[in-house]
C-alpha positions as CSV (number, residue, x, y, z in Angstrom):
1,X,17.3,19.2,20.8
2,X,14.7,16.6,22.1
3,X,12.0,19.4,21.9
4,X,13.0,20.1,18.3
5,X,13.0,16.6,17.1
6,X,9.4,16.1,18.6
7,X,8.6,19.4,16.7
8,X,10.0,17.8,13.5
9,X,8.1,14.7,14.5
10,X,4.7,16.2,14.6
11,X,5.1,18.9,10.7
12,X,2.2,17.2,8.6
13,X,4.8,15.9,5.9
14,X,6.5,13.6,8.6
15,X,2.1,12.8,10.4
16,X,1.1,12.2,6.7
17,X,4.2,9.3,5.6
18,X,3.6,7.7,9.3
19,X,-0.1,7.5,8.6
20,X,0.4,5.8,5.6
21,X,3.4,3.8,6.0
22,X,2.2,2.8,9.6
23,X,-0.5,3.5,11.6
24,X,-3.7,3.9,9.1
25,X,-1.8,1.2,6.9
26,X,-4.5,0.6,4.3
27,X,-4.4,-3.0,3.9
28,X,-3.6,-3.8,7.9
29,X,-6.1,-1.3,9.4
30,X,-9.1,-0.9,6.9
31,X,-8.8,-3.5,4.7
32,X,-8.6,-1.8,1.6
33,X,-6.3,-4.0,-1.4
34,X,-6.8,-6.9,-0.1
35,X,-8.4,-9.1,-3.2
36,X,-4.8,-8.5,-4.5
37,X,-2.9,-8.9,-1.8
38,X,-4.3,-12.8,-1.6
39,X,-4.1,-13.7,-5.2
40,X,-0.9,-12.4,-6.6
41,X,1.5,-12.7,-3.7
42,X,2.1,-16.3,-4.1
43,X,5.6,-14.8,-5.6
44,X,7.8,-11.9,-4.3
45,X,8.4,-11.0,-7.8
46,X,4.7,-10.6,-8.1
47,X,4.3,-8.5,-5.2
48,X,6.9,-5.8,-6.1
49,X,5.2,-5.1,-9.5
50,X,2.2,-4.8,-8.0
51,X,3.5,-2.9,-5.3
52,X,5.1,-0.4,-7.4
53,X,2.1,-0.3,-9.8
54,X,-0.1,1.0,-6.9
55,X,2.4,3.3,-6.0
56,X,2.6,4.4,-9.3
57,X,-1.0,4.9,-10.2
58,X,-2.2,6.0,-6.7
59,X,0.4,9.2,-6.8
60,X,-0.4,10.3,-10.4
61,X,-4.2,9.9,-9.7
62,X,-3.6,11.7,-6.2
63,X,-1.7,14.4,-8.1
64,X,-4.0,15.0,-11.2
65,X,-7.2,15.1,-9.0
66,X,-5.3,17.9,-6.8
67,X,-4.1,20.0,-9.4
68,X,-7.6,20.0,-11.1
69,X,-10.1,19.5,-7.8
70,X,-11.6,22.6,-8.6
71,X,-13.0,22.2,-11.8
72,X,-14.4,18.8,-10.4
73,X,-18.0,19.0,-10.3
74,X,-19.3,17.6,-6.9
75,X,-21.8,15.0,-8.5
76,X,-19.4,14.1,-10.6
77,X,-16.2,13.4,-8.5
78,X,-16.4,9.7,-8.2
79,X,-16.4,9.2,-12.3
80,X,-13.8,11.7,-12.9
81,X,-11.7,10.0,-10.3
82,X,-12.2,6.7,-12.0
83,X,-11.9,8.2,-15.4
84,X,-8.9,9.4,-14.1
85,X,-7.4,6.0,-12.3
86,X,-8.3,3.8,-15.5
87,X,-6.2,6.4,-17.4
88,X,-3.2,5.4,-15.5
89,X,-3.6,1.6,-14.8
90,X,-4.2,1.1,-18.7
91,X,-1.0,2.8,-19.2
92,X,0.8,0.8,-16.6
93,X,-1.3,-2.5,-17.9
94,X,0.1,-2.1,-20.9
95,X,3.7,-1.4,-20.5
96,X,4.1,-4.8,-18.2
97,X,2.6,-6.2,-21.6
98,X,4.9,-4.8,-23.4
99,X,8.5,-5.1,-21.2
100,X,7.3,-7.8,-18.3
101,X,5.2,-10.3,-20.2
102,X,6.0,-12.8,-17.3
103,X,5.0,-10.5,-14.8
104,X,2.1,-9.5,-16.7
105,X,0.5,-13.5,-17.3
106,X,1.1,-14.2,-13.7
107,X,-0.8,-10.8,-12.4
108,X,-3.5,-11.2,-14.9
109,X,-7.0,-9.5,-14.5
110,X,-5.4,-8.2,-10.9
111,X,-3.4,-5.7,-12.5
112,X,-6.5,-4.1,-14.8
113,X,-8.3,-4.1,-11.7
114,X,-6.7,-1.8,-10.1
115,X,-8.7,0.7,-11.3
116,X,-11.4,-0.2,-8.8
117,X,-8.9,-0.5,-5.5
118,X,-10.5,1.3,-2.8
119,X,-7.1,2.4,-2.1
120,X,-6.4,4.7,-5.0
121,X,-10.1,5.6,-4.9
122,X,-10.4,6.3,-1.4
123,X,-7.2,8.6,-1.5
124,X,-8.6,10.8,-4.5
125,X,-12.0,11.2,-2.6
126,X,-10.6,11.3,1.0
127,X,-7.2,13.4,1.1
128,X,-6.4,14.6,-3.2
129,X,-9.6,16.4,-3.2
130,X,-9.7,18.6,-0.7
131,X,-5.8,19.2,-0.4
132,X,-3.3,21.0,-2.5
133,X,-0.6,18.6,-4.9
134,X,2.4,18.8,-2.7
135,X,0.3,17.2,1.0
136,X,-1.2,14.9,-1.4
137,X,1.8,13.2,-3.2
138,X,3.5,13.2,0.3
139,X,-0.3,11.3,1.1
140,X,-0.4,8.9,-2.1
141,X,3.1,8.0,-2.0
142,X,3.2,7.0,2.1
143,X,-0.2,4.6,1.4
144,X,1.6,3.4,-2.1
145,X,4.4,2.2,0.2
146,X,2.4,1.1,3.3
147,X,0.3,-1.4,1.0
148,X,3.7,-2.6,-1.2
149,X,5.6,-3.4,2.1
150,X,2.6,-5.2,3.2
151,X,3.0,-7.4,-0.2
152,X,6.5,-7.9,0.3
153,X,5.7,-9.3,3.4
154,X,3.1,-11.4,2.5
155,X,4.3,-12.9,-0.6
156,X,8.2,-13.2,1.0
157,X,6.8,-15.7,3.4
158,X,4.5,-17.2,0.6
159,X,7.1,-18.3,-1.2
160,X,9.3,-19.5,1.0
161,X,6.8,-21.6,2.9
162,X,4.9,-22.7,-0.6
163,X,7.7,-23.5,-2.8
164,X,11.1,-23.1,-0.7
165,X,12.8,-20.2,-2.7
166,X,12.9,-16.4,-2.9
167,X,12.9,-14.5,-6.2
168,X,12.4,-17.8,-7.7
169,X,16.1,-18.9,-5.9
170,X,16.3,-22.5,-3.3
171,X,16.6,-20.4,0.1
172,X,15.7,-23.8,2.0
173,X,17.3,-27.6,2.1
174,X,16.0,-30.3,0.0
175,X,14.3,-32.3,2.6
176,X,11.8,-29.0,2.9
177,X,8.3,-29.8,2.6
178,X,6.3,-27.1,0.2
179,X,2.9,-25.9,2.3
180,X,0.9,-25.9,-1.0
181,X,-2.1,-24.1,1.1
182,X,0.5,-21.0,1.0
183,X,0.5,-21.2,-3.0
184,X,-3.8,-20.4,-2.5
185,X,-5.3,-17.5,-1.6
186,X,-6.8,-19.3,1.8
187,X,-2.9,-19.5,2.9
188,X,-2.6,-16.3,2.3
189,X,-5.7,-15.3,4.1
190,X,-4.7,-16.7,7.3
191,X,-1.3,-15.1,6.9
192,X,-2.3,-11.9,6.4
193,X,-4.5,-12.5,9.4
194,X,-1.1,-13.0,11.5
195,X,0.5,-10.2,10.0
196,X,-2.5,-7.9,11.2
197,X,-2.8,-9.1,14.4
198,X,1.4,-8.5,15.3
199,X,0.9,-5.0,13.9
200,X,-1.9,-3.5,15.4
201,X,-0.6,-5.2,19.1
202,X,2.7,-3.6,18.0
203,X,1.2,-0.5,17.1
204,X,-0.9,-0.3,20.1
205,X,2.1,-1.1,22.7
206,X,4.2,2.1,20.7
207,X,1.1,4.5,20.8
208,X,0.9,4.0,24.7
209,X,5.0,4.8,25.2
210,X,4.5,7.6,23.0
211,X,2.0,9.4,24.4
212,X,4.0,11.2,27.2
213,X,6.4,12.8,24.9
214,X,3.7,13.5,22.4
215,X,2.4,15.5,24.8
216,X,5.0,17.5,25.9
217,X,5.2,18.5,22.2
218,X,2.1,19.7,22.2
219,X,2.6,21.6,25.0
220,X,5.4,23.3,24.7
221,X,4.5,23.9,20.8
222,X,1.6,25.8,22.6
């Protein structure tokens, strides 16, 4: 059973959500998202429907580039993928116009501009382009959710340290002080800094209890 649980472990489904959700994070380990991630996540509210824009736009992107990678022209990839990005994001752009008015004032040029996240960008050039539609949704959707539970996480402890509620509801007594540098992007900066650092020593204390078993996986896969 152990053996065929490590098997299960290792399919590239399972490796491809881990990566995203976990270990190549986007935001924690290469930076990517993070002008957004510092301006809108002030409010929690504003960090799920940014959140589940990316997801959104980074899995129909992922999914269109593909399904049509091989009538991309080489020199012409990087256009095509932002031809293809703006496509979406306008769409999204405008239905929080339309529906989330609120949501869409407090976002404001953030939301458009996730047309140019390296993110969505570096997942059409990186993994949708060279890989067939069902590895990359699995792909888009993992890095979709690593970066939005990165923004709940941020913008959870935003709020509650910058204006003592959650979802816009008191959480904390009245004699709590607001920390009005959390309401900034610096605050958020240094936060985000925090959250970093206690992943990657978390992730770096689980890779070194993992390795036995990972490879005795591998070896009696072989």
């Amino acid at each position: 059973m152990a053996s065929n649980w490590y098997r299960l472990a290792y399919t590239k489904p399972y490796v491809l959500l881990k990566d995203g959700i976990w270990r190549k994070n986007s935001v924690i380990s290469s930076a990517l998202g993070i002008c957004s991630a510092l301006a809108v996540t002030n409010r929690l509210e504003n960090g799920i429907a940014m959140g589940l824009s990316v997801i959104f736009v980074v899995m129909v992107a992922s999914i269109t580039t593909s399904a049509i990678r091989e009538y991309i022209p080489l020199r012409l990839r990087m256009i095509t993928f932002m031809v293809i990005i703006s496509t979406f994001v306008i769409t999204i752009d405008l239905f929080f116009q339309v529906y989330y008015t609120g949501i869409s004032r407090a976002l404001g040029p953030y939301l458009p501009l996730i047309i140019t996240n390296c993110l969505i960008m570096g997942r059409c050039e990186a993994f949708a382009f060279k890989n067939p539609p069902n590895f990359s949704l699995v792909d888009a959707l993992s890095h979709g959710l690593g970066y939005t539970f990165t923004l709940l996480v941020l913008s959870a402890v935003r709020e509650v340290l910058a204006f003592g509620t959650l979802l816009n509801i008191s959480v904390v007594g009245e004699a709590w002080t607001n920390w009005n540098v959390m309401a900034m992007a610096p605050g958020g900066f240094f936060l985000l800094a925090i959250i970093v650092m206690i992943v990657r020593t978390i992730q770096g204390d689980i890779e070194v209890t993992d390795t036995a078993p990972a490879e005795e996986a591998v070896n009696e896969t072989a």
